[in-house]
C-alpha positions in Angstrom: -57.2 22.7 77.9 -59.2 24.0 80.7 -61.5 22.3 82.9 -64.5 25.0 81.8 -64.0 24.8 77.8 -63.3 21.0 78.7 -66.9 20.6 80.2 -68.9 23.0 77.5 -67.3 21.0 74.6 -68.4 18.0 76.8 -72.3 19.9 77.0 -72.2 20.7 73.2 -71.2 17.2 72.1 -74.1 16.0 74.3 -76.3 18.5 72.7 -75.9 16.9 69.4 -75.6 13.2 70.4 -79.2 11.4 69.7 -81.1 14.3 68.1 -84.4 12.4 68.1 -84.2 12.8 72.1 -85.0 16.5 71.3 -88.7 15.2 70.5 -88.9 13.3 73.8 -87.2 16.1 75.5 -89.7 18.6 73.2 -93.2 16.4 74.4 -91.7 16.4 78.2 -90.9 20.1 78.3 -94.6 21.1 76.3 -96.0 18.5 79.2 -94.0 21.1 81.9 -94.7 24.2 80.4 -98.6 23.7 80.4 -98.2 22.3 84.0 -96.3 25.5 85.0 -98.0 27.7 83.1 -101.3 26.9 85.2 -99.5 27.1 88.4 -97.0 30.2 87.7 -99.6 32.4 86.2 -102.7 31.3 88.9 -104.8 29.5 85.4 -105.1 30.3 82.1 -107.0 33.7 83.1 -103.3 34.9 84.3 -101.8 32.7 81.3 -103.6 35.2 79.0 -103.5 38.4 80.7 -99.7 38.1 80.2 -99.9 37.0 76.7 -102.4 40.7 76.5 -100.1 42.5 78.4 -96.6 41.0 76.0 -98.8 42.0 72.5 -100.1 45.2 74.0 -98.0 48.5 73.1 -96.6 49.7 76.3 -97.8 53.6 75.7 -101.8 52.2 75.6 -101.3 50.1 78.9 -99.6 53.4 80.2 -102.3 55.3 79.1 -104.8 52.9 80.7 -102.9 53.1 83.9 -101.7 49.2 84.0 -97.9 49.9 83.3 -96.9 48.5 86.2 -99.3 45.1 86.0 -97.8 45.2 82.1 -94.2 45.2 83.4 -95.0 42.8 86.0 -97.4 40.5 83.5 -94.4 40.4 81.1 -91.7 39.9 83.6 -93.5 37.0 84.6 -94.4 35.7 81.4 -90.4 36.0 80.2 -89.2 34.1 83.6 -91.7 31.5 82.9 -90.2 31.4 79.1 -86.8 31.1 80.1 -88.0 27.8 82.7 -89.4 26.4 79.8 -86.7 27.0 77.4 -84.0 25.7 80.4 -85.8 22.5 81.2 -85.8 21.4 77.8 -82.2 22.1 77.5 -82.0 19.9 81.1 -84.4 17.3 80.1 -82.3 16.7 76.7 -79.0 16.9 78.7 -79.8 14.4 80.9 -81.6 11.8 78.5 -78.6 12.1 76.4 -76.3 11.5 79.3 -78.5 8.1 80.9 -78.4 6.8 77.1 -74.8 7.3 77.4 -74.1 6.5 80.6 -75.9 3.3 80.4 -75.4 2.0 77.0 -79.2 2.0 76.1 -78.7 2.2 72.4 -76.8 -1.0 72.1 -78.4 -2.6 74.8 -81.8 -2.1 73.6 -81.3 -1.7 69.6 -82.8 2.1 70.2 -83.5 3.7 66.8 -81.9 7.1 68.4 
């Protein structure tokens, strides 16, 4: 077995180790996305532009003469998506792995 199938197996089997660490991991990564959102987007005036921009046809925002603020709106909207979506997947990766590491479930009587 290689070293890289030998680690994603590892990463899977992490995944689906304590599934109810996906609700702390959901709260914490809702809790960063809001955050981010603010920041990423300049406020919620950005935030919503973006969200305009994504359920906007592409030929009206052309025809308006905001293609490239559309493209640019929903580039950023996407990358901010993607954050989100990868620090879940980190948060739940590395709760999983200090429960693990340190024996939390037995030590404390977790209901995880």
């Amino acid at each position: 077995m290689t070293t890289g199938s030998h680690n994603s197996s590892e990463i899977a089997e992490l995944f689906l180790q304590h599934p109810r660490l996906w609700i702390v991991a959901g709260i914490l990564g809702l809790w960063f996305a809001i955050s981010s959102a603010k920041r990423f987007f300049d406020g919620w005036g950005g935030f919503t532009e973006a969200l305009r921009y994504k359920f906007q046809p592409g030929w009206l925002s052309a025809a308006r003469g905001e293609f490239w603020e559309d493209t640019k709106a929903e580039f950023k909207l996407g990358l901010w998506f993607l954050g989100c979506i990868v620090a879940v997947l980190g948060l739940k990766l590395g709760l999983t792995k200090l429960v693990v590491m340190f024996s939390l479930v037995e030590r404390f009587n977790l209901p995880i």
